[in-house]
C-alpha positions, 0 to 999 in steps of 0.5 A, a space after each residue: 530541531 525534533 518539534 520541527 521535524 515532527 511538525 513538519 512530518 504531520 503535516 506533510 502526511 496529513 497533506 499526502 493523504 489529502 491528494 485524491 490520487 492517493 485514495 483513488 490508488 487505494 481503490 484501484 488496488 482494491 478492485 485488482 485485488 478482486 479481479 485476481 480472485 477471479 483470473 488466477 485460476 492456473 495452477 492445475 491443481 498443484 500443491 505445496 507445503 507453503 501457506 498459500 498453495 495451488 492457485 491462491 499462489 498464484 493470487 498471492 505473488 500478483 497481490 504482492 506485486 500490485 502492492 508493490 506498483 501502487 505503493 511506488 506509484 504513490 511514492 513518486 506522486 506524494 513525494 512530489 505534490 510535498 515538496 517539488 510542487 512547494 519549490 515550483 511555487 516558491 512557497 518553500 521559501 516561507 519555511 526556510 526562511 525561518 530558523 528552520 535547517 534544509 536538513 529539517 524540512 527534507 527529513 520531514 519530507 520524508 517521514 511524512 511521505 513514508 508515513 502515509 505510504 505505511 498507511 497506503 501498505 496496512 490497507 492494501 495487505 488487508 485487502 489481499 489477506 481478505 483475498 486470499 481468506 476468499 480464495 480464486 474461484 476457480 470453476 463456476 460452481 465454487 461458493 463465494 466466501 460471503 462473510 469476505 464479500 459483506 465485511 470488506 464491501 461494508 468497510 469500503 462503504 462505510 468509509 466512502 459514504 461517511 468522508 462524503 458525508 462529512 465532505 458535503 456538511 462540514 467541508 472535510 478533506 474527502 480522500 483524507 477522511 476517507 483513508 482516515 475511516 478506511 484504515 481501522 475498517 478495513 482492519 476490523 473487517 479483516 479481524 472479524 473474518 477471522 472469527 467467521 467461517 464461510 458457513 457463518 459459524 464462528 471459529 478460532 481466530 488462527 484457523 485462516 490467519 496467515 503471519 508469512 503473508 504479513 512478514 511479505 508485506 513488511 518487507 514490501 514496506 521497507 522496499 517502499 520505503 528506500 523508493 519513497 527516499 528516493 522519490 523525496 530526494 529526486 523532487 527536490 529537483 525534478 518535476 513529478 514525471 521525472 521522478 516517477 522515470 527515477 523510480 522505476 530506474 532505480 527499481 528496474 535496477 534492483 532487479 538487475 542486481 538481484 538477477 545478475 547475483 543469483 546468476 553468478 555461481 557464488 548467488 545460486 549457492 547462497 540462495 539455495 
């Protein structure tokens, strides 16, 4: 039962970043990312403590939650283009008509679907990581952080312009390849902003790296995650526009739960 749960598991995450929605969020997400660093200038020049402080702040809350958005988006398309699309067609049938238990095939599902939503996660962090080494631009005199802007521009290129490359000459998946180019690029680029400083001099590698924003990012994931099961158990019987009205159900109520607890006097003890 583990070889088929893992069988299954690869190529259900090989067939979710397959899916040209799944690529073409990655890109939005990048190109909200940039918007931030222009419109988030609100802060007044108040300053805290924290890691991330005055308007980088700011950038940081709405970087989390377009990370949050895109991943429950993605959860809710993936989720149901591997499995309520194959139970639609009938083509399930093929699957479970082989010794090979229910139980297999949905926790495959799943495994398959939180994969390529923990790929979708490490590459949209990077991005807002690269935002934030950035910073908003808050007046029109501030400089552009140009080491950011090159490598992070060269790693979205280089991973479009090869998978297209690769699509035209030998017939490979284009969103696949390219998230595939995508995922160590974005990384790398990332990495070696760390070693750069904005005046191009080099620099230690912790001057501007930021583990809290990390630690957010991971427990966005393991949100993702629990949206993703979610998602993977409602498209076993609902169609995708179900699922995704399940999902922002289940999330709006997360919310409701979390306010109504620190609403109640024994929460606003045990948050503060």
């Amino acid at each position: 039962m583990i070889i088929q749960t893992v069988t299954i598991t690869r190529n259900t995450f090989v067939e979710s970043i397959r899916q040209p929605i799944y690529f073409i969020v990655l890109l939005l997400a990048a190109v909200l990312q940039v918007f931030t660093t222009w419109s988030t200038a609100y802060s007044m020049g108040y300053t805290t403590s924290a890691e991330v402080s005055k308007d980088n702040r700011l950038m940081l809350d709405i970087g989390l939650a377009t990370i949050f958005v895109a991943g429950m988006l993605l959860a809710a398309f993936v989720a149901t283009a591997v499995l309520s699309r194959e139970i639609e067609s009938k083509t399930v049938l093929t699957v479970v008509s082989k010794p090979i238990s229910r139980g297999a095939v949905v926790v495959g599902k799943y495994f398959g679907v939180a994969g390529a939503i923990g790929v979708a996660v490490i590459i949209m962090t990077a991005y807002l990581l690269l935002a934030l080494r950035h910073g908003v631009m808050s007046t029109a005199a501030d400089d552009p952080d140009q080491p950011v802007i090159l490598f992070s521009t060269a790693a979205i290129l280089l991973s479009v312009g090869v998978a297209g490359w690769c699509n035209f000459y030998y017939g490979w998946s284009f969103p696949q390849a390219a998230t595939l180019i995508l995922l160590p690029a974005i990384v790398c680029a990332y990495v070696v902003t760390l070693l750069v400083s904005k005046k191009w001099g080099l620099q230690p590698i912790f001057t501007d790296f930021k583990p809290q924003v990390i630690f957010a990012a991971a427990a966005l994931l393991m949100a993702l995650l629990v949206i993703a099961a979610v998602a993977t158990a409602a498209s076993t019987r609902l169609g995708q526009v179900m699922t995704i009205v399940v999902c922002a159900g289940v999330f709006m109520l997360g919310l409701y739960r979390t306010t109504w607890w620190a609403g109640t006097p024994t929460g606003i003890i045990r948050l503060r």
